[in-house]
N, C-alpha and C positions, 0 to 999 in steps of 0.2 A: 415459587412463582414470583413474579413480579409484583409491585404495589397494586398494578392495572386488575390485577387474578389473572392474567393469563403467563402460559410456559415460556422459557427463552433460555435457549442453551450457555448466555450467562448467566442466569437465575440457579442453573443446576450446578452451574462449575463452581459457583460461591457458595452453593450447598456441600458440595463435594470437598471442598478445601478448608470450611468454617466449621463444618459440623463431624462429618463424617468418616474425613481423615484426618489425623496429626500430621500437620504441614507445616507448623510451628520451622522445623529448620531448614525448609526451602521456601521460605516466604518471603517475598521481596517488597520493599517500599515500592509506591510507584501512582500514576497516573492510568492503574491497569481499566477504569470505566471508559476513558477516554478511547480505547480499542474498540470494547463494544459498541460501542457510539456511532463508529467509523459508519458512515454511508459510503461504504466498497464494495465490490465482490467480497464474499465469503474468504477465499484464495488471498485476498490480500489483508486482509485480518490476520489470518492464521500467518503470514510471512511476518509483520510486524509485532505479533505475539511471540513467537521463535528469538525476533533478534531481540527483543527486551525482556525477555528470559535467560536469552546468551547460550542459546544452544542450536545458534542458523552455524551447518556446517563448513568454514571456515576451515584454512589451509594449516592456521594455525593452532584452531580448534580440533582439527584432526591430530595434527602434532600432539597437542595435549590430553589427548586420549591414546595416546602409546601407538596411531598408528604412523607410519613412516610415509612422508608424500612431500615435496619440496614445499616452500613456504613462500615463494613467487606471487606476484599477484598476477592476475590473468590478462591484466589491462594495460601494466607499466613496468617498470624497473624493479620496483619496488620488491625488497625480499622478505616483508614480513606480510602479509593477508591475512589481517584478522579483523573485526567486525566495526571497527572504527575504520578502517582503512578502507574496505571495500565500499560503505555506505558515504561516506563523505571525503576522506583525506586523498582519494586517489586522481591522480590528475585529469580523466575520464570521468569520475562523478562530479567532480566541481565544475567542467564544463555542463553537464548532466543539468546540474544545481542553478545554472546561470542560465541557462534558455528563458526558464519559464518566471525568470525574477526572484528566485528561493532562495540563491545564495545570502543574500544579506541576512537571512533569517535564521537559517542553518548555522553560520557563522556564529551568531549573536546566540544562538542555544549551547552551540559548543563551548564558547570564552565564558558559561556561566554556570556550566556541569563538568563533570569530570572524566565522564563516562559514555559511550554510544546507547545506550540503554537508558541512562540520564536524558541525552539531547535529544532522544524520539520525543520519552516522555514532556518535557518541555514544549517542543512544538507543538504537540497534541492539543496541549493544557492554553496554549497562548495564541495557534492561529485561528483566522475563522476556520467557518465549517467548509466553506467552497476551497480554503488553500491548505487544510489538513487532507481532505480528498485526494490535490493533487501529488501533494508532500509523502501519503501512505502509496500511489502507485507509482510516483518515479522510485520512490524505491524498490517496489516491487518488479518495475521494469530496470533499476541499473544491478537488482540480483540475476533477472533474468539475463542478460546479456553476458554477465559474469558466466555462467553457467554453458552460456554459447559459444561462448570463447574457449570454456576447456572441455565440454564433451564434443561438441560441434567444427571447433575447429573456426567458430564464424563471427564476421568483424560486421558492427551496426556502429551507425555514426550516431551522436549525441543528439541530433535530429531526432532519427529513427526514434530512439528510445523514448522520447519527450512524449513524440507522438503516439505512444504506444501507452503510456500512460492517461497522456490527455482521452482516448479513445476508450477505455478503460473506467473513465468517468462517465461519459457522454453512455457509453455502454447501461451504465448501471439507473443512471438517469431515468433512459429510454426505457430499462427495464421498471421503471419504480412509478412511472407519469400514468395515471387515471388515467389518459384516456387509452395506453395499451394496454393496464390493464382490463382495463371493462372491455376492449375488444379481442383478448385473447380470453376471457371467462366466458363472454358472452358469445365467443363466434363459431357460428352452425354453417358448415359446409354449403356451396351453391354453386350454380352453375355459371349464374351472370355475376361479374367482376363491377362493385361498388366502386366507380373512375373517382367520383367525390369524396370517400372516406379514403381512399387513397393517397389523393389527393393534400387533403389537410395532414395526414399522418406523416406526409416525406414533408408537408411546410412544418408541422410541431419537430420532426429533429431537424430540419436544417435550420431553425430557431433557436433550437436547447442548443444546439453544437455552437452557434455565433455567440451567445449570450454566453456560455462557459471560457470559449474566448477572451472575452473582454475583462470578464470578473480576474483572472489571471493574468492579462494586461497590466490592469489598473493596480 
């Protein structure tokens, strides 16, 4: 359990690894609370757990497990895909990185770690909380487009992706904000349609969605 006493599926994973299993020689340094932390979707924890583990599969990561598949990145030129490349170095995530103002910072994590696993952890550990949010689902949106690209066959512009991430946020928000909770705990089916609770509910996101704007902005 947590200090609070209550359960939390990192409270058991650190039971699972500290006590219960000898983990001793797959145990990494790292910024790994900084994950739990994450106010994401669940979906995009579990992506950024993967890639600072070093086992998001990767063209080149497949290579390295004996199976045979070209080594191409799905976005550019490029012939090696592996977990640096796809997250930051490819010429389609740096544009990715620069919509939303990230790259200076990305940059600045990379020239001072060694590793894509390093410079997650880094960002985690040194941005705020509103530009880790966005930092955990552009990535999780420039893997997903990777993925579009080679099962799908399908092209999304660095737009697209941004905005898919940004929505992602505002998503989690809109899930996380009192007042929908209390009205999705507390609400009893009717016949007459509350135009006032309605009302305030599309001003509180079209609020949260301008304000997460800006924070990203600035």
């Amino acid at each position: 359990m947590e200090r609070h006493g209550r359960y939390s599926v990192c409270s058991a994973y650190r039971l699972c690894v500290t006590e219960l299993v000898d983990s001793s020689h797959i145990w990494r340094l790292g910024y790994w609370s900084g994950i739990c932390k994450l106010k994401v979707m669940p979906k995009v924890k579990n992506l950024v757990w993967r890639m600072s583990r070093g086992c998001l599969p990767t063209r080149v990561r497949f290579l390295d497990k004996g199976i045979v598949c070209p080594t191409n990145c799905a976005s550019c030129a490029s012939n090696h895909e592996d977990l640096m490349h796809v997250s930051f170095y490819c010429p389609f995530s740096i544009e990715v990185w620069n919509r939303p103002g990230l790259w200076g910072s990305v940059q600045h994590a990379l020239s001072n770690t060694a590793s894509a696993t390093d410079a997650i952890f880094s960002l985690l550990e040194n941005l705020s909380v509103e530009l880790v949010q966005h930092m955990s689902t552009v990535l999780w949106s420039i893997w997903k487009h990777c993925n579009l690209r080679v099962w799908d066959d399908a092209t999304e512009t660095s737009a697209t992706v941004v905005e898919h991430a940004r929505n992602m946020v505002v998503d989690w928000h809109l899930a996380n904000t009192p007042v929908v909770l209390a009205s999705s705990t507390n609400h009893q089916p009717t016949t007459t349609l509350d135009m006032g609770a309605s009302t305030s509910l599309q001003h509180n996101v079209t609020m949260l969605a301008a304000s997460y704007a800006r924070k990203i902005q600035m």
